[in-house]
C-alpha positions in Angstrom: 249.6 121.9 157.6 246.4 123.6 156.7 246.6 127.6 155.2 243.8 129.8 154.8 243.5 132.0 152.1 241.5 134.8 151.9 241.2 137.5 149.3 239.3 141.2 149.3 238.6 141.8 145.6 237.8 145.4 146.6 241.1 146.4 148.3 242.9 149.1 147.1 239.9 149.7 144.7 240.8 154.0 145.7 244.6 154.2 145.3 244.9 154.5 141.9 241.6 157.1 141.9 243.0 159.2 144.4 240.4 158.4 146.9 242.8 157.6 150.2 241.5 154.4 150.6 238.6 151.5 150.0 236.8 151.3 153.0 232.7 151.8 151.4 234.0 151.9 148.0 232.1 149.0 145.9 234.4 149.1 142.7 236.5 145.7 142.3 240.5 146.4 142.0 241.7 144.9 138.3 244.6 144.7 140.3 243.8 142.0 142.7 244.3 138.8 140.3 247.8 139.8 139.5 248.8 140.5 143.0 247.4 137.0 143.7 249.2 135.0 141.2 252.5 136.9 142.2 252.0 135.2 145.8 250.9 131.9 144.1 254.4 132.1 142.2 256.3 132.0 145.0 254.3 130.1 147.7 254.7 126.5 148.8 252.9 123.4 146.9 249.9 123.2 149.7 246.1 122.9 149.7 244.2 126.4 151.0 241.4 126.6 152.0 239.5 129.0 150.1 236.1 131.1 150.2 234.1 131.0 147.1 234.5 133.0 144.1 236.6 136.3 143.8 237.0 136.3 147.8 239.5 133.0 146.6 238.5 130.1 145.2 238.6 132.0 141.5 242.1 132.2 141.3 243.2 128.5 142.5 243.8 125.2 140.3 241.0 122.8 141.9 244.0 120.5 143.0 245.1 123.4 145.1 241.8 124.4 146.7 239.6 123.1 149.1 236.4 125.8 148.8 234.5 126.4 152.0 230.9 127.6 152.5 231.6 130.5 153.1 232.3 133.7 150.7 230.4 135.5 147.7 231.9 138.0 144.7 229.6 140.9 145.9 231.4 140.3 149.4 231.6 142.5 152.7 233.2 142.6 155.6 230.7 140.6 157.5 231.4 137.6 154.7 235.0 138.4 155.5 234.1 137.8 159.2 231.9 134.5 158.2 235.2 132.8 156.6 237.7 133.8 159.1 235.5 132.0 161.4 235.0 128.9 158.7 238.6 128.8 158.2 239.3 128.6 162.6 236.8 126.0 162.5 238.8 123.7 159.8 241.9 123.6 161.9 243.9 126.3 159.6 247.4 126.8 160.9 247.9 130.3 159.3 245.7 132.6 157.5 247.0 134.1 154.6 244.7 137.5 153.1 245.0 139.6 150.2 244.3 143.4 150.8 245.0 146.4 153.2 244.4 147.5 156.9 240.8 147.4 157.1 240.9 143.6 156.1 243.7 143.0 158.7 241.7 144.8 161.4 238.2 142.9 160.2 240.5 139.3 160.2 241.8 140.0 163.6 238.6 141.1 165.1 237.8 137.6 164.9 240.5 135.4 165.0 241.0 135.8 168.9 245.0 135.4 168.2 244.1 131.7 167.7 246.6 131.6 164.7 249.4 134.2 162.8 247.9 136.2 160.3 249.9 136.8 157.0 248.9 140.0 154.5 249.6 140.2 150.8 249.8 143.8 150.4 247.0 145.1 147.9 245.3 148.0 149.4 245.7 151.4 149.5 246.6 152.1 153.4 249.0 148.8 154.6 250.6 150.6 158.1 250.1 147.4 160.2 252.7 145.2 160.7 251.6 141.9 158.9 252.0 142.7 155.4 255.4 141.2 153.9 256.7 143.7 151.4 256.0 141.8 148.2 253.3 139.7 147.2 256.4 137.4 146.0 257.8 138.0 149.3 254.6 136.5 151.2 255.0 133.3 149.6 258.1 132.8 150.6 257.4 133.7 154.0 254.2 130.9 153.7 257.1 128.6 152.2 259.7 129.1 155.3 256.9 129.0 157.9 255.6 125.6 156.8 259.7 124.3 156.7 259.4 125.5 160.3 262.2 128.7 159.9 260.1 131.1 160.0 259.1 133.1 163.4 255.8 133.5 165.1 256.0 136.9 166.4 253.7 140.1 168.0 252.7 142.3 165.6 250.3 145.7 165.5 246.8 146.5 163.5 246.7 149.7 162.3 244.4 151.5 160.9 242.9 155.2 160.0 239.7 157.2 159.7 239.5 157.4 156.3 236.9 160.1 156.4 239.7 162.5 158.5 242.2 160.9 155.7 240.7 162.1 152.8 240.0 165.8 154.6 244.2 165.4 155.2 243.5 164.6 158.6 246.0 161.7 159.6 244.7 159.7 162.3 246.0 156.3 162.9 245.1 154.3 165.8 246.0 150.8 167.3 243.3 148.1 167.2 245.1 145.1 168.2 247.9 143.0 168.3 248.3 140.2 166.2 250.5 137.1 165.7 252.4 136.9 162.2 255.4 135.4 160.7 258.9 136.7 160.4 261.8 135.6 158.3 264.8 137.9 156.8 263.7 141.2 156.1 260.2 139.8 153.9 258.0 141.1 156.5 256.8 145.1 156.5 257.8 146.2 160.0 254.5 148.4 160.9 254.9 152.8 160.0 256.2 155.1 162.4 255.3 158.7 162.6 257.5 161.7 163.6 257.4 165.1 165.1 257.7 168.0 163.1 261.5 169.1 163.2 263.8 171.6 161.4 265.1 169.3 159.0 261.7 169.8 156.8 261.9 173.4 156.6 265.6 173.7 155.7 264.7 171.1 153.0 262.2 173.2 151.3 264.4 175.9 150.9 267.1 174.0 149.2 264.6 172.7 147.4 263.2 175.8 146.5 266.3 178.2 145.7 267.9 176.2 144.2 266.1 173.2 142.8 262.8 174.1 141.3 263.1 175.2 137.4 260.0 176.6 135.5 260.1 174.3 132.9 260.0 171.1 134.9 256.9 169.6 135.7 256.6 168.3 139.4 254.2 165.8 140.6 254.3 166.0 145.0 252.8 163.5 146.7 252.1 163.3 149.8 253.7 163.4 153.3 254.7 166.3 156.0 258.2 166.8 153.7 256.9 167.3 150.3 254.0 169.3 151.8 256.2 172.2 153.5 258.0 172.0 150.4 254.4 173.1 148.8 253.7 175.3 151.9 257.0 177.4 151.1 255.1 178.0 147.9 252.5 179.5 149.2 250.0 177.3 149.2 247.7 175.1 151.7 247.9 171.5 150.9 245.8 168.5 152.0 249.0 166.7 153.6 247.6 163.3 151.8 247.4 164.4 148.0 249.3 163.9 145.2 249.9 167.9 143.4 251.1 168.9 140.0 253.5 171.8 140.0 255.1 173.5 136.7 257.4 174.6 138.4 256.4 177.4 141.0 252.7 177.0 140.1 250.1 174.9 141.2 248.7 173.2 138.1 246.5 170.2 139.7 245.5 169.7 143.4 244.7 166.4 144.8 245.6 164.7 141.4 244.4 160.9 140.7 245.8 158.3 138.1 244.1 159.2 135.3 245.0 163.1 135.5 248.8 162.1 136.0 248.5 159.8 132.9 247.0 163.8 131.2 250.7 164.8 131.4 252.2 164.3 128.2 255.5 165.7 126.7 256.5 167.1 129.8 259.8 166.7 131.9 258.7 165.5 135.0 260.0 164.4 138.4 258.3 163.2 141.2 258.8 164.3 145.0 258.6 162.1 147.0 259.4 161.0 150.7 259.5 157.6 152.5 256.8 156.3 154.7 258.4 156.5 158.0 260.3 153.1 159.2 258.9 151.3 156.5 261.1 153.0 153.6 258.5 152.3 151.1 258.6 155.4 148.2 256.5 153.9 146.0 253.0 151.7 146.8 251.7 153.1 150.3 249.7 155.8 149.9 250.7 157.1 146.2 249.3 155.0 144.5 247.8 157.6 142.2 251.8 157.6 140.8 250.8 154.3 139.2 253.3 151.9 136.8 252.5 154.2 133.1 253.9 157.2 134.7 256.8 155.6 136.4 257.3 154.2 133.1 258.1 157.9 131.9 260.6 158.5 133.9 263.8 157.7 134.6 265.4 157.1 138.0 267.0 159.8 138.3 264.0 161.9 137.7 262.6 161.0 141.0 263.8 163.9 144.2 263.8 162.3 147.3 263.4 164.0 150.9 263.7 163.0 154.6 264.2 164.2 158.0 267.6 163.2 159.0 265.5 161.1 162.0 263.5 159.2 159.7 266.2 158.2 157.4 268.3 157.2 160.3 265.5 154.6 161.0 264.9 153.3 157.9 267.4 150.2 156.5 266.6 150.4 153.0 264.1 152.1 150.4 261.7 150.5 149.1 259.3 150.3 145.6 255.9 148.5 145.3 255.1 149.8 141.7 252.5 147.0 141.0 255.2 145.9 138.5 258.2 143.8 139.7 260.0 144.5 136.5 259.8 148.3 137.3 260.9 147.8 141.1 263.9 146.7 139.4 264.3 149.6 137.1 264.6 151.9 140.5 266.5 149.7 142.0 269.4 151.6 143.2 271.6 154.0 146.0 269.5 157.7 146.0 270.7 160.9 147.4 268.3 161.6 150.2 267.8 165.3 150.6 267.7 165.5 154.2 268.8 169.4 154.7 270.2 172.6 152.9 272.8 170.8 150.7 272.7 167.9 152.6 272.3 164.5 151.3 272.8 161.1 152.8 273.3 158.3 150.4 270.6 154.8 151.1 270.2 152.0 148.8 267.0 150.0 148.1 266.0 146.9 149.8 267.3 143.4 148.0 263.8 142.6 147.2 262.1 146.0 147.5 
């Protein structure tokens, strides 16, 4: 069985900057090696066929690599595009990628459903329905799929505007339907929105009257939930940004990594709400709450609100922290607040 792999060195280049995404931005993610040799770890004892350079060949043993034509380290979409096509060409039976939705939607521009489409998450916006929900997890999807256990099934590419996304404008749209692979729960089923309902605003008073304290640092980040939260306030938020709070007050607006790393000696929680059918909490979206602030914390320092709907639709919780040993560490059953004084007790996924 042949596998293409493909990597984006520039996905999820703006999470951690606070940017909303990495579509234009020319910055390569440190990040992208490790996510890659998390998938390696797990992923079956086959030759890939690789790009050149950072787009794959760089992170493979030669006896594991067979390196195509195609590819460069200053790479685009259109080189993207180029070894999609390369890797159809060879005969590949499944296409593996590293990175976010705008890779998905540039892979199945071109593939023409010809053959399932598997994503390591690594970007910054992952709403489509092809990313398993660990890079660990994807290789052991890759590992069941070539012992022939693993499903072929329908799946959607999302994607946003990212120039209405950064203006806190959420816009996603459907660009096609793909074939992936599903075993167990390792597959991301793709995000759900909801209506507004009642459940937000009765949750921002509990949280308010009887939560907030003054000498608590808050860090919000971003969703419909937290933000009425912030909207009972008395403030206008951008629906998409991570805010800093001492208590009442608005201390930071639209806060990136490297001003949430500023916040030292404080006692913080984070606010948080889960990315609608999904469950993830952490790692879609937040990614300006990066791994040295989570390290701060405990679990119990992290407040946790829902709609009742969502919840209800939602099997587990979920954390992506870019560290597996800290998914572990918020491993757990939380208290959803889902009301005034109402809480509804969920547990995190086996393998986050």
């Amino acid at each position: 069985m042949k596998v293409g792999l493909l990597v984006n060195p520039y996905a999820g280049a703006g999470g951690r900057s606070g940017l909303k995404g990495s579509d234009r931005i020319r910055v390569l993610n440190p990040e992208i090696p490790g996510r890659v040799k998390r998938f390696l770890s797990r992923s079956p004892d086959v030759l890939y066929l690789v790009p050149r350079g950072k787009m794959g060949a760089e992170y493979l043993d030669s006896n594991m690599k067979i390196v195509l034509s195609s590819g460069r380290d200053d790479s685009t979409r259109e080189d993207t595009v180029l070894a999609v096509k390369e890797m159809i060409e060879n005969g590949v039976d499944i296409i593996v990628f590293v990175g976010g939705d705008g890779t998905a939607r540039d892979i199945a521009e071109v593939i023409d459903n010809a053959v399932p489409i598997l994503g390591v998450p690594a970007g910054v916006k992952m709403h489509s329905g092809v990313f398993s929900t660990t890079p660990e997890a994807a290789g052991e999807l890759l590992s069941h799929f070539i012992r022939g256990e693993a499903r072929i099934v329908n799946t959607e590419v999302l994607d946003l505007d990212e120039e209405e996304y950064r203006r806190g404008k959420f816009v996603v749209k459907l660009y096609y339907i793909v074939k992936t692979i599903s075993y167990s729960d390792l597959l991301t089923p793709s995000k759900e929105e909801y209506n507004y309902s009642d459940d937000i605003d009765s949750i921002a008073e509990f949280f308010i009257q009887d939560l907030i304290k003054d000498e608590i640092t808050y860090i919000m980040g971003p969703g419909t939930t937290v933000k009425r939260i912030e909207q009972f306030l008395g403030y206008e938020p951008n629906f998409l940004s991570v805010d800093v709070f001492k208590g009442r007050k608005l201390i930071k607006y639209d806060a990136n990594y490297n001003d949430l790393l500023k916040l030292t000696g404080e006692l913080i929680k984070i606010v948080l709400t889960p990315v609608g059918k999904q469950g993830f909490v952490i790692g879609r979206g937040n990614q300006e709450i990066g791994p040295e602030i989570l390290r701060r914390i405990n679990r119990e320092d992290l407040i946790i609100v829902s709609s009742r709907l969502k919840l209800n639709q939602i099997d587990c919780l979920r954390f992506d922290t870019g560290d597996p040993i800290l998914d572990q560490k918020f491993s757990g059953v939380y208290r959803v607040i889902i009301g005034y004084r109402e809480y509804m007790a969920i547990s995190t996924c086996s393998n986050t």
